[in-house]
matplotlib code that plots the C-alpha trace (Angstrom):
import matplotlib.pyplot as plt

x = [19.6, 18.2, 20.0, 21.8, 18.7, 16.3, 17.7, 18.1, 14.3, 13.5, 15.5, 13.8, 10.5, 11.3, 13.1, 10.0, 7.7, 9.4, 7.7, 8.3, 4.5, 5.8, 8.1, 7.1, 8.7, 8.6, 9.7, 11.5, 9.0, 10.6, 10.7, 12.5, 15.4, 18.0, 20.7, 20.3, 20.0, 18.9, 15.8, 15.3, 14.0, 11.6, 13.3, 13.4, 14.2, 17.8, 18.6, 19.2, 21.5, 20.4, 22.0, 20.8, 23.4, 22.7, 23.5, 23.0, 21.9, 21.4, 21.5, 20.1, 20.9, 24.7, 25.1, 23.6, 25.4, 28.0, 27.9, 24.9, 23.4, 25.3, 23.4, 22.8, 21.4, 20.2, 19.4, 18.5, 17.4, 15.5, 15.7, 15.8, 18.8, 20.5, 16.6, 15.3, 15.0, 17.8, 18.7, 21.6, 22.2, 23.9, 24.7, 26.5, 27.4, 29.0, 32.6, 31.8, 29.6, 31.9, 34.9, 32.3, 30.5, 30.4, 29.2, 26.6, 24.9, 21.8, 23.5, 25.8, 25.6, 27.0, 27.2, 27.7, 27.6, 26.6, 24.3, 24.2, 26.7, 25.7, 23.2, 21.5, 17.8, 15.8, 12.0, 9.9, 10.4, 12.4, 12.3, 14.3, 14.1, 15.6, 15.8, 17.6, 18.1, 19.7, 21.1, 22.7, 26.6, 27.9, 31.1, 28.8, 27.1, 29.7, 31.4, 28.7, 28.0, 31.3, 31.3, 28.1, 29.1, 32.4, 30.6, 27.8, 29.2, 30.9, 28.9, 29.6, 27.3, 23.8, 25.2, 25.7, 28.4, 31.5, 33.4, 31.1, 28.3, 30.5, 31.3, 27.4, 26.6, 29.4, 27.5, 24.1, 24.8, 26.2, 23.4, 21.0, 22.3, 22.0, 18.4, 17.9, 18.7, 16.5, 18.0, 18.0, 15.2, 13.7, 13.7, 13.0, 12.0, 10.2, 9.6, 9.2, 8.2, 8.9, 6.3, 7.6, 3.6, 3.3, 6.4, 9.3, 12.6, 14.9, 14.4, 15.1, 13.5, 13.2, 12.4, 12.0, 9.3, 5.8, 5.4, 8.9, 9.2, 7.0, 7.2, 6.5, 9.4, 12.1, 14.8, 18.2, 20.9, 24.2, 23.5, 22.0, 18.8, 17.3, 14.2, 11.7, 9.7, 11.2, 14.3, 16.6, 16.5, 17.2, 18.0, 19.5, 17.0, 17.1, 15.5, 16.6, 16.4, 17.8, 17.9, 18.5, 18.5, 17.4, 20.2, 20.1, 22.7, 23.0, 26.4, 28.8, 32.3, 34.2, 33.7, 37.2, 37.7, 34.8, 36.9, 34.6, 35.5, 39.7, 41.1, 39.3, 39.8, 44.0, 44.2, 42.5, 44.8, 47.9, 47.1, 45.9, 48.9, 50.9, 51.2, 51.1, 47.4, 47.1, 47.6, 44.7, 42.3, 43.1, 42.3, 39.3, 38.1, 39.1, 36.9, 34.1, 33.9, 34.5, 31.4, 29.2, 30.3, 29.7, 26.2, 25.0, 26.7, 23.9, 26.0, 25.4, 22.0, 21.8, 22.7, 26.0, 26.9, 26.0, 28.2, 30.9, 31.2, 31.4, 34.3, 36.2, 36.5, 37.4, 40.0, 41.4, 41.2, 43.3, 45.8, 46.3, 46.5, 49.1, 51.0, 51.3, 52.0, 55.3, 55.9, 56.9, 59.8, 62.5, 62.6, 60.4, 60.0, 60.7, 57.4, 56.1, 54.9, 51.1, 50.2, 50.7, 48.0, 45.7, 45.8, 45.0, 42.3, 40.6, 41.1, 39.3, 36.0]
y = [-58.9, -61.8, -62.6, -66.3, -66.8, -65.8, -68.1, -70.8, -70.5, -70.4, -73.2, -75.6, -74.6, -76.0, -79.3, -79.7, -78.8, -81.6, -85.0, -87.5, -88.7, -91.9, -91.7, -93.1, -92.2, -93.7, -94.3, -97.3, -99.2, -99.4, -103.1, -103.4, -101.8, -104.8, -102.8, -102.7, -98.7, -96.4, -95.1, -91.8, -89.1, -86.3, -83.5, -80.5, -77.1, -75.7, -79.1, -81.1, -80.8, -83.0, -84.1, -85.5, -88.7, -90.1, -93.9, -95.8, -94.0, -97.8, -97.7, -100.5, -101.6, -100.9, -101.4, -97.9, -95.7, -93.5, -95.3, -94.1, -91.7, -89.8, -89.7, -86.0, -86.2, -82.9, -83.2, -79.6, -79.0, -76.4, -74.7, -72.3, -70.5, -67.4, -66.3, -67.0, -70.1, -70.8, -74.0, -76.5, -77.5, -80.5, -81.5, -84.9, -85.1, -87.8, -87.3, -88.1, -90.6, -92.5, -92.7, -93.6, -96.3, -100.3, -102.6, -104.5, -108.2, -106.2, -102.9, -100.2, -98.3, -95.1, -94.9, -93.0, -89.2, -86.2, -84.1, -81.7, -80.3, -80.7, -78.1, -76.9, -77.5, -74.2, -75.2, -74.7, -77.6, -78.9, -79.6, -82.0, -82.1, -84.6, -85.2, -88.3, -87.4, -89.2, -86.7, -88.3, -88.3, -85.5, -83.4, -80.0, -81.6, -83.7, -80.2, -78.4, -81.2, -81.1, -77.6, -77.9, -80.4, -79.2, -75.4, -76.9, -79.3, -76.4, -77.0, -73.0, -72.5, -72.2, -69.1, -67.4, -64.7, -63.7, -65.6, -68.5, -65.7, -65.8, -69.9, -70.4, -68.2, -70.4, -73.3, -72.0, -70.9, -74.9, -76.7, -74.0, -74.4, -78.3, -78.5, -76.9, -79.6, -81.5, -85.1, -84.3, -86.5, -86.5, -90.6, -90.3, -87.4, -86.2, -83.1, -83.8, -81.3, -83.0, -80.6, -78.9, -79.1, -83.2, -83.2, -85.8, -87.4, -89.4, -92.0, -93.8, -93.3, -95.2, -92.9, -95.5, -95.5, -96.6, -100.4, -101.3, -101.2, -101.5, -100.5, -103.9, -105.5, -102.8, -103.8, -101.9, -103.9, -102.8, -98.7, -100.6, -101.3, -105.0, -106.6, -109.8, -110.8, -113.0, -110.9, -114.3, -114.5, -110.5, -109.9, -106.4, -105.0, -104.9, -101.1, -98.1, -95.9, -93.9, -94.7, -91.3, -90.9, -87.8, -88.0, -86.6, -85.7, -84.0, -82.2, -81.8, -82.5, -79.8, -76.7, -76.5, -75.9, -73.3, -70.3, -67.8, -68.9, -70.5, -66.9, -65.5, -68.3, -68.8, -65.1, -65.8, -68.8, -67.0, -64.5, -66.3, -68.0, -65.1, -64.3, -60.9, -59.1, -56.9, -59.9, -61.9, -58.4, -58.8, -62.5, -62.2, -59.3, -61.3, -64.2, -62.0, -61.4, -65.4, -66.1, -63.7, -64.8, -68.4, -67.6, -65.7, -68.5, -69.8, -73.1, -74.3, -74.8, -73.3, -76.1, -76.9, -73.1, -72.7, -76.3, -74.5, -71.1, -73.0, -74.8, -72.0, -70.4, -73.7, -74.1, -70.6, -70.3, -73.8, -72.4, -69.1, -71.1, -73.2, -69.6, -68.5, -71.4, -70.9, -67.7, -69.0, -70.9, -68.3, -65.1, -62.2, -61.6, -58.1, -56.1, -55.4, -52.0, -51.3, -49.7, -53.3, -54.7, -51.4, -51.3, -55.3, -55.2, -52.4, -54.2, -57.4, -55.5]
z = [-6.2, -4.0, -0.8, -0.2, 2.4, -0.3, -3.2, -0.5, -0.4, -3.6, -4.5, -2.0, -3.3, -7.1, -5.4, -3.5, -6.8, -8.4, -8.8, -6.4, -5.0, -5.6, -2.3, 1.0, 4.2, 7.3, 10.9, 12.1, 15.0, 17.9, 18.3, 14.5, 15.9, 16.8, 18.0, 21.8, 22.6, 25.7, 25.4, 23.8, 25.4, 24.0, 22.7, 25.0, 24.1, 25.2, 27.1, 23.5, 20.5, 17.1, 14.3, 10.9, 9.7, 6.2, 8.1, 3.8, 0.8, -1.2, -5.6, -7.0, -10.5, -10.2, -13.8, -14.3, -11.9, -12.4, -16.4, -17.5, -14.5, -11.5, -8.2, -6.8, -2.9, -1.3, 2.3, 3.9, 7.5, 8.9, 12.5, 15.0, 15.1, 17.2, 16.9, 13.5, 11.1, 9.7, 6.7, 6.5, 3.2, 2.2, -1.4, -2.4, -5.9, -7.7, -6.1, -2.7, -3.4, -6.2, -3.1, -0.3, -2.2, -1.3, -3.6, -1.6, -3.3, -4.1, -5.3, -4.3, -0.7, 0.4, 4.2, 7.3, 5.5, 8.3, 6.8, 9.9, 12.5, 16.3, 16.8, 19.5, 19.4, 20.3, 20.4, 17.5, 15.5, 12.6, 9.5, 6.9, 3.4, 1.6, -2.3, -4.3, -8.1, -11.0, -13.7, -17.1, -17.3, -18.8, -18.5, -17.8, -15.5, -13.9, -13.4, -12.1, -9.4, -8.3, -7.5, -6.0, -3.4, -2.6, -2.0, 0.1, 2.4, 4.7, 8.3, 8.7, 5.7, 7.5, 9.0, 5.6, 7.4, 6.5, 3.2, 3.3, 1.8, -1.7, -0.6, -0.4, -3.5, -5.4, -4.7, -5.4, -8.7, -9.5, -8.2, -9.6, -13.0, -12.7, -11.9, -14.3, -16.7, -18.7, -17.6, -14.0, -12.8, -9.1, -8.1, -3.9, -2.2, 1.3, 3.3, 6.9, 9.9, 13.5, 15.3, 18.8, 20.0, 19.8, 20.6, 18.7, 19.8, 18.2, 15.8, 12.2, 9.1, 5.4, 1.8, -0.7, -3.6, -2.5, -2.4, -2.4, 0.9, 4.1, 7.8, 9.2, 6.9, 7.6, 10.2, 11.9, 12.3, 12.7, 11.4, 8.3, 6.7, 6.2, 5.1, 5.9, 8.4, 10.5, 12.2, 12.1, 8.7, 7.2, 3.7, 2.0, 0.2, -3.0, -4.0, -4.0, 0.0, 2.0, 5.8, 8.3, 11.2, 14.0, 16.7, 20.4, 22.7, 25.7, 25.6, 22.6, 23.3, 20.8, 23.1, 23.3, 19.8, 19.3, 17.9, 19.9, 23.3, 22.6, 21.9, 25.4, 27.5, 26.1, 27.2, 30.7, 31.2, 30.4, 32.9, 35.6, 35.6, 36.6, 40.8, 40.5, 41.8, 38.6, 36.3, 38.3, 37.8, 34.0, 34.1, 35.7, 33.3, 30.7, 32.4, 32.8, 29.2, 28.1, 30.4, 28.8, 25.3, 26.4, 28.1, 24.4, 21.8, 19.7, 19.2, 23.1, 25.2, 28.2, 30.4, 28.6, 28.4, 32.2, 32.9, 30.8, 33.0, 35.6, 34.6, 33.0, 36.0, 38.3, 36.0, 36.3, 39.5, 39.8, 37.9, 39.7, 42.4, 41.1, 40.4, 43.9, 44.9, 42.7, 43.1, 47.6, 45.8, 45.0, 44.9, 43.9, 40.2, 38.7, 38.9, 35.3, 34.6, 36.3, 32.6, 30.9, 33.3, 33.0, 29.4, 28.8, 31.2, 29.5, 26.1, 27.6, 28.5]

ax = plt.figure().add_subplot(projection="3d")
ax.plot(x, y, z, "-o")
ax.set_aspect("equal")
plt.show()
């Protein structure tokens, strides 16, 4: 029986097989960007995180969607992880788009979707997929989207561990079942490697179909895609596109809420905030091992994870302090029993 990562493969190769050589992709110039922005830096390996954002998926001829077709966009990214490639999928069916969309004078957009998590980038390049397909409305379908998107949106997915394997395999077997339908038809579609050897940093990019669209009419404005030639007088375009985007940052701000290092580092906390010497031993035990587990996540680069460790134990050692400190202000607590301490500190290595 294949594996997730196997049918995941697979399944990329017949979206890709399909027929879309009428699609053009490109990046944004510099100088059509009117959004004032600091200037991007080259991605560097362990020093950057990335992120793919869907900024405007735009439907022209409104009269058709979601009457007479349903949009299906797969976006999947591909990348070094923990050691070896790993893919992001992300699916958006009908129901998410139907609640996100905005009629618009020249059509229908859907805006500002993330089709990756903050990842750290590793070296050795990336590379996005992304596919736009119209399917005709009906119930099967409909269903079969629906379970798609709602299986394949998880950002835990790309790891393919524990109960998002059955989550993954869920959504596999919906969007598997739906490309393989007659009246699912391929309108926009690229495959695009950013190479770690020329090197790449951030930047926009357009899919629409050949000719609609050029490079030197294309505009940013406000996270949004316009069109002319003269940048003081913009119009929407009137086509069908998708305008992503490759983001960069230098530290992600959810650390705190990794499960990995929360669990360690509450433990730590609790018992660095204790006077007694046994309960700082078990503290700093415990801080030996949230170091180490912070130094060897594969969801931080080496700077942040090094920042980080440094921190953790600033903070602790605050606190202990802060202990002490309260432990001169009355009198002596009842010892606690030496086992306790000897028995949680050889549970924390």
């Amino acid at each position: 029986m294949s594996s997730v990562g196997e049918r995941w493969k697979a399944l990329l190769t017949s979206i890709r097989h399909r027929d879309v050589s009428s699609s053009a992709w490109w990046p944004v110039p510099d100088d059509h960007r009117l959004d004032p922005a600091a200037p991007a830096e080259m991605f560097v390996a362990d020093a950057h995180y990335f992120v793919v954002r869907l900024h405007q998926v735009h439907l022209a001829t409104p009269q058709e969607w979601f009457a007479r077709y349903d949009p299906l966009l797969f976006v999947q990214t591909e990348f070094m992880y923990a050691g070896e490639r790993r893919r992001e999928p992300f699916v958006v069916g009908p129901d998410t788009l139907r609640n996100k969309v905005q009629q618009a004078p020249a059509g229908m957009n859907v805006t500002d979707l993330q089709a990756t998590g903050l990842r750290p980038y590793r070296g050795g390049g990336l590379e996005l997929t992304v596919v736009l397909c119209r399917t005709k409305i009906e119930d099967a379908a409909r269903r079969l989207l629906s379970i798609a998107e709602r299986c394949l949106v998880l950002p835990q997915l790309f790891v393919l561990a524990g109960p998002y394997v059955q989550v993954a395999e869920a959504g596999l077997d919906a969007l598997e079942a739906v490309l393989g339908l007659d009246d699912v038809v391929p309108m926009l579609g690229t495959l695009h490697g950013f190479d770690s050897a020329a090197g790449f940093r951030p930047n926009w990019f357009v899919l629409s179909k050949t000719g609609a669209l050029t490079p030197e009419q294309t505009w940013i404005r406000g996270n949004r895609l316009w069109c002319g030639t003269d940048p003081g007088r913009l119009t929407e375009p009137d086509v069908d596109f998708v305008l992503c985007s490759l983001g960069q940052a230098a530290a992600r701000d959810d650390v705190g809420q990794l499960p990995e290092f929360r669990g360690l580092w509450n433990s730590a906390l609790s018992y660095a905030n204790q006077s007694a010497d046994e309960a700082w031993e078990v503290a700093k035990a415990l801080l030996a091992a949230l170091q180490l587990t912070v130094r060897q996540s594969a969801d931080l680069t080496k700077s942040q994870a090094a920042d980080l460790v440094d921190q953790y134990e600033q903070d602790m050692v605050s606190v202990h302090k802060q202990a002490l400190k309260r432990s001169m202000l009355g009198p002596p607590s009842e010892e606690p029993d030496p086992l306790t301490y000897s028995l949680a500190a050889t549970l924390a290595l």
